[in-house]
TORPA-4810 file (N, C-alpha, C, O; in nm, 3 decimals):
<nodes>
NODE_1_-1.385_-2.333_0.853_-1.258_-2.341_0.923_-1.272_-2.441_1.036_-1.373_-2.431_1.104_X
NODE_2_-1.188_-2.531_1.065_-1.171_-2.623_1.138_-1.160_-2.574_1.288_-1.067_-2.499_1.318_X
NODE_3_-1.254_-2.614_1.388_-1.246_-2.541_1.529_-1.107_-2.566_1.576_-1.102_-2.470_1.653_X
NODE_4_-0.997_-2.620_1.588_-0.871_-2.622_1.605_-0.761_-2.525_1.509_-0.639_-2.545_1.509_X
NODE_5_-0.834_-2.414_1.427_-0.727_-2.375_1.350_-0.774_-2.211_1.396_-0.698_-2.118_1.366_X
NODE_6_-0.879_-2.190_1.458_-0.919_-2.051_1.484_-0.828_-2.031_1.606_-0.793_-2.095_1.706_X
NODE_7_-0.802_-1.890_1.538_-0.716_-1.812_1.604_-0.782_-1.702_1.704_-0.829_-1.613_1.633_X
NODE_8_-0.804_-1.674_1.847_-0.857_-1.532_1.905_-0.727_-1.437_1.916_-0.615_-1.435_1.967_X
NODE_9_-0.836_-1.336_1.813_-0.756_-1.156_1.787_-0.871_-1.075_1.856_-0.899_-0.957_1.836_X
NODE_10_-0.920_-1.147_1.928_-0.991_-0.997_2.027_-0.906_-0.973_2.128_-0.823_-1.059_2.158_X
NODE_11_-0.916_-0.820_2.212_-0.873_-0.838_2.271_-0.813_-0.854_2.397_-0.720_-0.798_2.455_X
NODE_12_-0.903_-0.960_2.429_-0.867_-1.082_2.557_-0.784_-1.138_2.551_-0.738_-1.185_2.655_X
NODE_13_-0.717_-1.164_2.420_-0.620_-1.284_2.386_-0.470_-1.211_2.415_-0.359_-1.263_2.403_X
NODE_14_-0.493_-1.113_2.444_-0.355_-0.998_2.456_-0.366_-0.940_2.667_-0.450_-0.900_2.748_X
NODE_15_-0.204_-0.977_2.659_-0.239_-0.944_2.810_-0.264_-0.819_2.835_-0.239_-0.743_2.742_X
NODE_16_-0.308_-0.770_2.937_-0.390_-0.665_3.003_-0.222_-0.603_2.984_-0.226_-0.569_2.865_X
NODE_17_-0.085_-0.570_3.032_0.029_-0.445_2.970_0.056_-0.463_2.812_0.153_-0.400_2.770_X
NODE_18_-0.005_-0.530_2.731_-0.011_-0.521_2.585_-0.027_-0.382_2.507_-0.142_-0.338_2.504_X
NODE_19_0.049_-0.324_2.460_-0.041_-0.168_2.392_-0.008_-0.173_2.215_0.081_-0.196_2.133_X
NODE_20_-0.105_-0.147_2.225_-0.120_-0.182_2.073_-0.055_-0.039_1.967_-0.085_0.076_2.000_X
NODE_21_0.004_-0.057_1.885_0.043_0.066_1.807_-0.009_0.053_1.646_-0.065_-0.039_1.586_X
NODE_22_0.035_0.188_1.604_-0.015_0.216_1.466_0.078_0.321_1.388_0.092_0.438_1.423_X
NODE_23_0.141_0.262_1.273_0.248_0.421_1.231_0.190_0.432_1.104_0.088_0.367_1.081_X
NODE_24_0.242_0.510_1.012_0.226_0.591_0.856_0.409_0.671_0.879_0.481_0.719_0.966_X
NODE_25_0.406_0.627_0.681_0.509_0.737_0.690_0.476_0.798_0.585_0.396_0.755_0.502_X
NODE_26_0.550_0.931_0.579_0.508_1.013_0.449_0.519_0.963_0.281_0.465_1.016_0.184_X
NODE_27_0.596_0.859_0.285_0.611_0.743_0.179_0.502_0.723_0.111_0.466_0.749_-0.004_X
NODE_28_0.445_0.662_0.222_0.282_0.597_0.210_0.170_0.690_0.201_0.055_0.646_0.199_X
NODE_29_0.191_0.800_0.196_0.074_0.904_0.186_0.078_1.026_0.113_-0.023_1.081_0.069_X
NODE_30_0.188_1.065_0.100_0.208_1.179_0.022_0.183_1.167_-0.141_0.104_1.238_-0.204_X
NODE_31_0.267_1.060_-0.197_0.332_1.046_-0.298_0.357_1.163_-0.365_0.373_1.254_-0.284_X
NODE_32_0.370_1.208_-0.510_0.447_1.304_-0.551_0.573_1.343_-0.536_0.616_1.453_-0.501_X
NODE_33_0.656_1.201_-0.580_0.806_1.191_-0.482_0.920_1.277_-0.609_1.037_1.247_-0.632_X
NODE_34_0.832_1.394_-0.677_0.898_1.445_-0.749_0.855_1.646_-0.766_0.880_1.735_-0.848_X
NODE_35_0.794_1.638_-0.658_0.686_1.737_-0.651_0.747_1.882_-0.507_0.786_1.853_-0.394_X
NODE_36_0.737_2.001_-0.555_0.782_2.093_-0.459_0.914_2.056_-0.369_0.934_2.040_-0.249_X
NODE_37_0.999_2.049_-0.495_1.163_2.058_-0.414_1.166_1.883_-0.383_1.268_1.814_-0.390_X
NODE_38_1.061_1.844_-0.357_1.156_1.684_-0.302_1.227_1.623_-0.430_1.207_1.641_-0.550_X
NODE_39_1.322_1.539_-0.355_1.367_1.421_-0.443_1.360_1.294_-0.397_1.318_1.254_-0.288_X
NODE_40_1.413_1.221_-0.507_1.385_1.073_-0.453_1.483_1.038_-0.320_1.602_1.063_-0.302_X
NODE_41_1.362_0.957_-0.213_1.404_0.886_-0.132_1.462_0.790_-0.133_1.443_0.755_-0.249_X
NODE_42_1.546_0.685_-0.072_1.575_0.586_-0.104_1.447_0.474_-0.119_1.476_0.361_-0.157_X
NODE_43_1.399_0.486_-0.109_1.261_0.392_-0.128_1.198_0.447_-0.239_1.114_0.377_-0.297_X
NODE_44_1.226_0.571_-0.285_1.152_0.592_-0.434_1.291_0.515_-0.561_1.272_0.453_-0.665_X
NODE_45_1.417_0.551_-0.496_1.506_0.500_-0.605_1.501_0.342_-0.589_1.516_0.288_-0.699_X
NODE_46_1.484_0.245_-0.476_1.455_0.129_-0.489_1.340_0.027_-0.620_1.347_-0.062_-0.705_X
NODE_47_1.215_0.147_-0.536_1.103_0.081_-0.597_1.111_0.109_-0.762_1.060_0.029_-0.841_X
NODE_48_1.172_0.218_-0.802_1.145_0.255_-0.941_1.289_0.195_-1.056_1.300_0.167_-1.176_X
NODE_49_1.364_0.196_-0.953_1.519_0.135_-1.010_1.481_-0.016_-0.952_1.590_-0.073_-0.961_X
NODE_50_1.436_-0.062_-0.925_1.453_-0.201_-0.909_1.266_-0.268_-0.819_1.221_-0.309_-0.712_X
NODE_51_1.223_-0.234_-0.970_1.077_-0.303_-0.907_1.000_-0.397_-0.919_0.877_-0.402_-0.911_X
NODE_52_1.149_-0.544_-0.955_1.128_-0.686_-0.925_1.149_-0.674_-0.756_1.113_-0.785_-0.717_X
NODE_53_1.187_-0.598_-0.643_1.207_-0.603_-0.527_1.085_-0.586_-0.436_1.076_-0.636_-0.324_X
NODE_54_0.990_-0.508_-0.496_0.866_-0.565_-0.431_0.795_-0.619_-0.505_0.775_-0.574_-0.618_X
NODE_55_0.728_-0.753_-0.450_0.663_-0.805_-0.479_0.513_-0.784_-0.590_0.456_-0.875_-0.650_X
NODE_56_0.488_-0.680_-0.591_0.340_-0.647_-0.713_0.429_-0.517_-0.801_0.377_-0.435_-0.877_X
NODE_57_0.540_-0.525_-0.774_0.592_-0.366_-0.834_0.548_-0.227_-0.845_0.574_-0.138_-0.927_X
NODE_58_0.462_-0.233_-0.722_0.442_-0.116_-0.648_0.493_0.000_-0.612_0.570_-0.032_-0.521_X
NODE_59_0.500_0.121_-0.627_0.546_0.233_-0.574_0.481_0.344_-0.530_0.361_0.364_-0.552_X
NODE_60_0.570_0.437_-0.454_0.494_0.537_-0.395_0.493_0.691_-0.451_0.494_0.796_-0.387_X
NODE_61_0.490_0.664_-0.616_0.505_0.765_-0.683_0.389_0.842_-0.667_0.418_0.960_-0.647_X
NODE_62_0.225_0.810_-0.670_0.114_0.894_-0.655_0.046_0.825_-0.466_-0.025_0.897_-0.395_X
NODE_63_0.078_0.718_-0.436_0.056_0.674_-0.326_-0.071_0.735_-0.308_-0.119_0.765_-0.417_X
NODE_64_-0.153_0.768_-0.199_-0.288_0.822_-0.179_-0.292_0.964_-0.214_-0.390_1.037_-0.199_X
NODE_65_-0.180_0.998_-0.262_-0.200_1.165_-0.340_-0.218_1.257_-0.208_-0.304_1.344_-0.197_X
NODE_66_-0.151_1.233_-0.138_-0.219_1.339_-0.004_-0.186_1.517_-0.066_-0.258_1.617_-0.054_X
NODE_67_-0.042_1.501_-0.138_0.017_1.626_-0.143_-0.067_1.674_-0.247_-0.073_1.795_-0.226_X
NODE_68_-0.136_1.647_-0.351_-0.193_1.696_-0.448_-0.350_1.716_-0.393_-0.409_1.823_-0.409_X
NODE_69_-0.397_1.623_-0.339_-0.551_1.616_-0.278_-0.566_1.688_-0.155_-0.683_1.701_-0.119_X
NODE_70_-0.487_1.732_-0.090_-0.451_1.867_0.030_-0.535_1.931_-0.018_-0.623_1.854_-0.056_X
NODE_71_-0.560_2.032_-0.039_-0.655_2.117_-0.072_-0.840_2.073_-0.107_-0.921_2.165_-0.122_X
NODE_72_-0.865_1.986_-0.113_-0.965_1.891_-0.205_-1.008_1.858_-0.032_-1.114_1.891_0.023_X
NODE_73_-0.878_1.774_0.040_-0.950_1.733_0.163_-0.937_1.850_0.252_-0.881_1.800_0.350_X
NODE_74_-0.949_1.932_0.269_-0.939_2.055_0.368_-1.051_2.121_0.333_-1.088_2.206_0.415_X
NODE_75_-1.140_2.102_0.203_-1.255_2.200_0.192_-1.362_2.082_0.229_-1.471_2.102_0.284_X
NODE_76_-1.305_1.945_0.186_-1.429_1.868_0.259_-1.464_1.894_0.388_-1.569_1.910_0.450_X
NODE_77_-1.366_1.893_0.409_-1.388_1.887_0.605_-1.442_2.047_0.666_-1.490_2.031_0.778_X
NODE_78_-1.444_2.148_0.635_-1.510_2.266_0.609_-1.670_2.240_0.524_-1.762_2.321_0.535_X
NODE_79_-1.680_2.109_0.437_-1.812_2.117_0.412_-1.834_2.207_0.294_-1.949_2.227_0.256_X
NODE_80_-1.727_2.266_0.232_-1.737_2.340_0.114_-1.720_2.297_-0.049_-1.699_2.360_-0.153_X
NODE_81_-1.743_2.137_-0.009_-1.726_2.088_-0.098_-1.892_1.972_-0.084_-1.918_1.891_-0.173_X
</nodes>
């Protein structure tokens, strides 16, 4: 990389009242957008009714499985697994 094209992301490069944030939504983590009473969100009827609109045709039908793997990660963390 060319010393004129580097970018500083430490952070010094951010003023000292800068605060940095971080979100999740249940979209992105749950999936099972058909599972215990839910229905589709508008972002499940987007992505699945029309999934030339994102770009890799991606959806958040199993997403990281949180709602199914709940149980799986709650005994890890107890160590009973």
């Amino acid at each position: 990389m060319c010393e004129s094209n580097k970018i500083d992301f430490t952070r010094r490069a951010f003023g000292g009242d800068f605060s940095f944030g971080a979100a999740t939504s249940a979209y992105q983590i749950e999936g099972t957008w058909n599972a215990g009473g839910k229905g589709m969100s508008n972002w499940d009827y987007f992505t699945q009714m029309k999934p030339g609109g994102v770009a890799d045709a991606s959806n958040g039908c199993v997403a990281v499985d949180h709602y199914n793997m709940f149980k799986v990660y709650m005994l890890q963390q107890f160590s009973a697994l």
